[in-house]
C-alpha positions, -999 to +999 in steps of 0.1 A: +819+444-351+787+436-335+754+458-341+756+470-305+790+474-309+786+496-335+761+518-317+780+516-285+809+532-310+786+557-322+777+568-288+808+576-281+817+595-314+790+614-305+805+619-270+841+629-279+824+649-306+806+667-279+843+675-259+870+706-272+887+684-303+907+699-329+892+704-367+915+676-382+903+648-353+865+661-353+864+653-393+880+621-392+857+612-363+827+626-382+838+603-413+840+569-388+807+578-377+791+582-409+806+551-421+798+533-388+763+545-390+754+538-434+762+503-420+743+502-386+714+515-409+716+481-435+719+461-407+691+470-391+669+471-422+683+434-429+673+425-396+637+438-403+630+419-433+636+385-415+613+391-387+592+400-417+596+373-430+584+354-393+552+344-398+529+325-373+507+299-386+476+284-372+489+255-351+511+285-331+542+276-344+562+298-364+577+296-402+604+316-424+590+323-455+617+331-482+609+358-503+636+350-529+653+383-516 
């Protein structure tokens, strides 16, 4: 699953959370989301160390400096 996938998921956990659901389907919903949302959360922090990592040099162009990460 994509990243916007994945949010586009969450949205609508969030949604059907929102509606009149019974106990058993609002907790396993609540658990999906969690889940969906621990891994939206490292992909996003992944995604910000390589543009981190982007750095412009002089002559305009642009390098990836590995940090050995």
């Amino acid at each position: 699953m994509t990243f916007e996938e994945r949010l586009a998921r969450l949205e609508a956990i969030a949604s059907e959370l929102e509606g009149d659901i019974d106990l058993a389907h609002a907790l396993a919903l609540f658990e999906e989301g969690v889940e969906s949302l621990r891994i939206a959360a490292t992909e996003l922090g992944e995604a910000e160390t390589r543009v981190q990592r982007l750095i412009e040099r002089t002559d305009t162009t642009f390098e990836v400096i590995d940090t050995g990460e």
